[in-house]
TORKOL-4160 file (C-alpha; in steps of 0.2 Angstrom, whole numbers, padded with zeros to 4 digits, m for minus):
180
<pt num="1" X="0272" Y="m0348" Z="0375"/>
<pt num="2" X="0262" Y="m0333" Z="0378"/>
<pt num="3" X="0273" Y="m0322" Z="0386"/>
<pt num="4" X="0283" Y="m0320" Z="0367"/>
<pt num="5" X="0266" Y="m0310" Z="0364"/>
<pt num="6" X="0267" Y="m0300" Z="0379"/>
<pt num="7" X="0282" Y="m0290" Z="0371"/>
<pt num="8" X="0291" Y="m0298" Z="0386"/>
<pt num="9" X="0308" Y="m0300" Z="0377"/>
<pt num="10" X="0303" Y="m0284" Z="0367"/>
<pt num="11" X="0303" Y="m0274" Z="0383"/>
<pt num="12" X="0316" Y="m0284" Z="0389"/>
<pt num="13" X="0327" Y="m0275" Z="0372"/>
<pt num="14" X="0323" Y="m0259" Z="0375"/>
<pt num="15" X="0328" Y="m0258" Z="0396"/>
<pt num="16" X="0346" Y="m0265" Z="0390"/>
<pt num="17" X="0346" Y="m0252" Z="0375"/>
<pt num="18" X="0342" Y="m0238" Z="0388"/>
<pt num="19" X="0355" Y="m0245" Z="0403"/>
<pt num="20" X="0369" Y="m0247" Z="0387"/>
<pt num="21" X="0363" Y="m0226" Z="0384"/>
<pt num="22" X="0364" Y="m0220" Z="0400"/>
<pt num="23" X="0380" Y="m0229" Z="0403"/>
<pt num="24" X="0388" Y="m0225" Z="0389"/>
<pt num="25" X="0383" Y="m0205" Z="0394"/>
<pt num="26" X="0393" Y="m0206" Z="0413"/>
<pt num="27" X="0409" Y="m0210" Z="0405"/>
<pt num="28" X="0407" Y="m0192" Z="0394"/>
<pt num="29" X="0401" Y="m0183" Z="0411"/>
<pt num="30" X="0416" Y="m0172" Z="0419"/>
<pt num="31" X="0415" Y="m0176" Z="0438"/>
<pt num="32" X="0424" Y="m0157" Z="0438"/>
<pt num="33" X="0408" Y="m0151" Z="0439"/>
<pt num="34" X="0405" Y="m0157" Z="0455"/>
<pt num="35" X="0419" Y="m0149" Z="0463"/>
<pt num="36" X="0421" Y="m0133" Z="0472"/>
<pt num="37" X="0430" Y="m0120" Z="0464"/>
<pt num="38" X="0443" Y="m0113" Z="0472"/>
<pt num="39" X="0442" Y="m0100" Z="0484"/>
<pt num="40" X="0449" Y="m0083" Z="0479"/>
<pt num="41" X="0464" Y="m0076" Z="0489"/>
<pt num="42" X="0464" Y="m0058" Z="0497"/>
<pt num="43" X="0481" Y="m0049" Z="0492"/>
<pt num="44" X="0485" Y="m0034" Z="0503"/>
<pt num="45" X="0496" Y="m0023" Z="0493"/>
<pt num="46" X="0505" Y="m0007" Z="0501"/>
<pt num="47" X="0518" Y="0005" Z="0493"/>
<pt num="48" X="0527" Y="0019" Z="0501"/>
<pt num="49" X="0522" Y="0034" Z="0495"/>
<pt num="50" X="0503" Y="0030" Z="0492"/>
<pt num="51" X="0494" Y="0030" Z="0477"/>
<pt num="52" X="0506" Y="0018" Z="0463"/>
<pt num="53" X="0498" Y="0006" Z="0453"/>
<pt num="54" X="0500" Y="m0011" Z="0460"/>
<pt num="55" X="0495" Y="m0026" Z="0447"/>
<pt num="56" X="0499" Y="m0044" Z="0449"/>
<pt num="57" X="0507" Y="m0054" Z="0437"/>
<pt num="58" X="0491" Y="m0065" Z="0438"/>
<pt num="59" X="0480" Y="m0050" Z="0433"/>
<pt num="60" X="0470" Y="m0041" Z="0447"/>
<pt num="61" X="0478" Y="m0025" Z="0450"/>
<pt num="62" X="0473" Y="m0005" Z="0462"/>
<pt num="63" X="0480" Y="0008" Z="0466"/>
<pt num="64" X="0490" Y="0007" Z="0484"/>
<pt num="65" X="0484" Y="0004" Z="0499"/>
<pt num="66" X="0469" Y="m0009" Z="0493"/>
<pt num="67" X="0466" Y="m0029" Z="0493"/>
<pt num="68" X="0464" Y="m0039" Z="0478"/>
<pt num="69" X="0456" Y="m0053" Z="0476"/>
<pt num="70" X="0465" Y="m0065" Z="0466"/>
<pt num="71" X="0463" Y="m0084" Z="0459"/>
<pt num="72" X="0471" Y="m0096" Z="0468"/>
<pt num="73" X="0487" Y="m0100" Z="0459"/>
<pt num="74" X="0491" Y="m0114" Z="0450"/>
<pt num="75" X="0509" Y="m0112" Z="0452"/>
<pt num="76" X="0518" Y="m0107" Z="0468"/>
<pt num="77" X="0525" Y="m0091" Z="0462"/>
<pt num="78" X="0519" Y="m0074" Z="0457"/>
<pt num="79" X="0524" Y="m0055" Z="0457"/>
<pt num="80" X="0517" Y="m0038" Z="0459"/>
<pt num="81" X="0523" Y="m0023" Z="0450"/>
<pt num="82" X="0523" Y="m0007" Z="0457"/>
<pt num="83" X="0523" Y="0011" Z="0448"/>
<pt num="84" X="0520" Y="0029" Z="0452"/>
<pt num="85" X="0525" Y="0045" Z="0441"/>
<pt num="86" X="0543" Y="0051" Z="0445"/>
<pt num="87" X="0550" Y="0036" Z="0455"/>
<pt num="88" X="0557" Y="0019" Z="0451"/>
<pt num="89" X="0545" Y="0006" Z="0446"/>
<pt num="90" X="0548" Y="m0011" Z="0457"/>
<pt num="91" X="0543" Y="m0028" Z="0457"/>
<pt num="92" X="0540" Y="m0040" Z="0473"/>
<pt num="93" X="0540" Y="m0058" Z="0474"/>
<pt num="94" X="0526" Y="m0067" Z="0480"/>
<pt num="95" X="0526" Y="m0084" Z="0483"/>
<pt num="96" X="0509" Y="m0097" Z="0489"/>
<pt num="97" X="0512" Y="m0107" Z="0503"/>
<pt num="98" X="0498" Y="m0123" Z="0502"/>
<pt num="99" X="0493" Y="m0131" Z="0517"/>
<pt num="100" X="0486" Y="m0148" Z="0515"/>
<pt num="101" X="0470" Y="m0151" Z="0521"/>
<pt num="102" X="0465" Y="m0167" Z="0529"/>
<pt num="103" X="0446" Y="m0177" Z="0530"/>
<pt num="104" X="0439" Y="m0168" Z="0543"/>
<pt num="105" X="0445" Y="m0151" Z="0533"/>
<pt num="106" X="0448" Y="m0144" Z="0517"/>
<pt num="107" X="0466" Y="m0135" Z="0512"/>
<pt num="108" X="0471" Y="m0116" Z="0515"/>
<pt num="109" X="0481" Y="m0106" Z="0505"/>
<pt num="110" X="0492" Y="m0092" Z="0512"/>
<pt num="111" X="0501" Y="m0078" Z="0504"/>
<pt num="112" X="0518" Y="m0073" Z="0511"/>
<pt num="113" X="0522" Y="m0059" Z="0511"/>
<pt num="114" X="0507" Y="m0052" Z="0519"/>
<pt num="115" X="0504" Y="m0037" Z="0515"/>
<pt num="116" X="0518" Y="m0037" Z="0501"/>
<pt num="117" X="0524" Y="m0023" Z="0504"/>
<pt num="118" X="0535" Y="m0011" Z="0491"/>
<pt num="119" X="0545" Y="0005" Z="0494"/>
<pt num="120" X="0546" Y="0016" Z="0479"/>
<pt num="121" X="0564" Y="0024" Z="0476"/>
<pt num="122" X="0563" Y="0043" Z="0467"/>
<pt num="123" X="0569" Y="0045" Z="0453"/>
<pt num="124" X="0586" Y="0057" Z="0451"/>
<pt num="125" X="0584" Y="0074" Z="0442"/>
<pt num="126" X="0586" Y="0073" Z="0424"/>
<pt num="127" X="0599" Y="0075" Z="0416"/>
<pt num="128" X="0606" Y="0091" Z="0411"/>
<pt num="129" X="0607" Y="0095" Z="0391"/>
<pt num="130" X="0626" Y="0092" Z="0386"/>
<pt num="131" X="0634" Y="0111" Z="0386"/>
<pt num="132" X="0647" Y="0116" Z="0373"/>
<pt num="133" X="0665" Y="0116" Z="0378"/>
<pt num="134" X="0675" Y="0131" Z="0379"/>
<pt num="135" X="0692" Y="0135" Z="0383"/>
<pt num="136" X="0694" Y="0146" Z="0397"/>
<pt num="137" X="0698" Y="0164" Z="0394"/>
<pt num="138" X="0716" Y="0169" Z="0397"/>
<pt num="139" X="0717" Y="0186" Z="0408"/>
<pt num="140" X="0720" Y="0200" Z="0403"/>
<pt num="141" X="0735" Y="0211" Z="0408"/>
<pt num="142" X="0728" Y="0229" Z="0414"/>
<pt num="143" X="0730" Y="0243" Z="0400"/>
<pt num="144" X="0748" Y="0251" Z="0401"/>
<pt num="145" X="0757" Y="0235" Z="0407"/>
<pt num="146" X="0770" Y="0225" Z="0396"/>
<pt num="147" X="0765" Y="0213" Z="0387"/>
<pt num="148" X="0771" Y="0195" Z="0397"/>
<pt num="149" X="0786" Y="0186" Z="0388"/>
<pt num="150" X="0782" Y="0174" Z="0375"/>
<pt num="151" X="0794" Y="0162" Z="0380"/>
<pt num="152" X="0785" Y="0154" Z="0395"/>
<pt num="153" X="0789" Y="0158" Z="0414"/>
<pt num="154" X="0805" Y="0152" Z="0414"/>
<pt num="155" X="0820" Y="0160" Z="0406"/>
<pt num="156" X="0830" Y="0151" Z="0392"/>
<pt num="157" X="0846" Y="0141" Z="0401"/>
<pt num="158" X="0856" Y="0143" Z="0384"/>
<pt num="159" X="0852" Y="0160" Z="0379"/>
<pt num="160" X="0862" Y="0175" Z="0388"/>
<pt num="161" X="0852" Y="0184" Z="0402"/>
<pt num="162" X="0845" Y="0198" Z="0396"/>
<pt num="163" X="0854" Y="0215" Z="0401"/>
<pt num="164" X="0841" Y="0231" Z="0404"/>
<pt num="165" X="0846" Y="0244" Z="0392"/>
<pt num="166" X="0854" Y="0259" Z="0403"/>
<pt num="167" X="0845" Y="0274" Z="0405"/>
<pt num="168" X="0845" Y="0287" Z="0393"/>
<pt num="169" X="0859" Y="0302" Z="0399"/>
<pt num="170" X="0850" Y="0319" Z="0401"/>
<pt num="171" X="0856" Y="0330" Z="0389"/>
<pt num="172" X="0867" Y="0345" Z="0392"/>
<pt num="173" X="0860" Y="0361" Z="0401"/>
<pt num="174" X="0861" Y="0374" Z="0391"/>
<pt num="175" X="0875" Y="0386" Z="0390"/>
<pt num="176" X="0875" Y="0402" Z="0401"/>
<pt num="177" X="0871" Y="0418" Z="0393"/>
<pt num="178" X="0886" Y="0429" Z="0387"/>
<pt num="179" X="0890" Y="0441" Z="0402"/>
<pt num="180" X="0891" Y="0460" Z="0394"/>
């Protein structure tokens, strides 16, 4: 049998050994590799006034009015945050709207709303320190008057009405002079 000195059988080993390898090697290959990543979606973000920090809860962020670029999401929700110096900070829903694609074309993804859009509300004035509380003065009666009655505004029902003292009586003229 002279093909046993050939090394017939012992080739024969080794092509299996290598078809066994290179086997065994696709079932750890990630066929992830071969596909596209997804495409990045531009974000239009607009505030009223201009100029407050926009950043998405998914992590791109600018300053307003600008277009971010950001991973297509995973889920179908995400927000913006808007703040600016001395108005209220605000949040805006965003939410991803998929659109399938079919064999002849790949999917989309849009964004609504687009341009998200925020209105930035200022904030009040601050408040004022807390005063002390004082009683308000009682006025006084001008120099020379009487003194007002202690007894309130209203006279006593039970007590007598008060009677003004008569007048003092002039006293007598003096007598005439003796006539001599």
């Amino acid at each position: 049998m002279p093909h046993y000195r050939d090394g017939w059988i012992m080739r024969r080993v080794i092509v299996i050994a290598a078809a066994g390898l290179s086997l065994a090697g696709c079932a750890s290959i990630s066929w992830d590799a071969f596909k596209s990543t997804p495409p990045a979606v531009p974000v239009q973000l607009v505030s009223t006034p201009p100029g407050a920090d926009a950043r998405t809860s998914l992590g791109p962020g600018c300053k307003t009015p600008c277009t971010v670029s950001i991973p297509t999401p995973e889920g179908s929700d995400f927000t913006v945050s808007f703040a600016m110096d001395r108005f209220q900070p605000a949040t805006v829903p965003a939410h991803v709207i998929r659109v399938p694609g079919d064999w002849t074309s790949s999917g989309s993804v849009r964004i609504d709303p687009d341009p998200i859009v925020a209105e930035l509300q200022p904030m009040g004035p601050p408040p004022k320190p807390a005063r002390k509380m004082h009683r308000p003065r009682k006025p006084r009666p001008p120099k020379g008057a009487a003194a007002p009655p202690a007894a309130g505004a209203f006279p006593d029902p039970t007590q007598a009405p008060a009677v003004p003292p008569a007048p003092a009586a002039a006293p007598p003229p003096p007598p005439p002079p003796p006539a001599r």
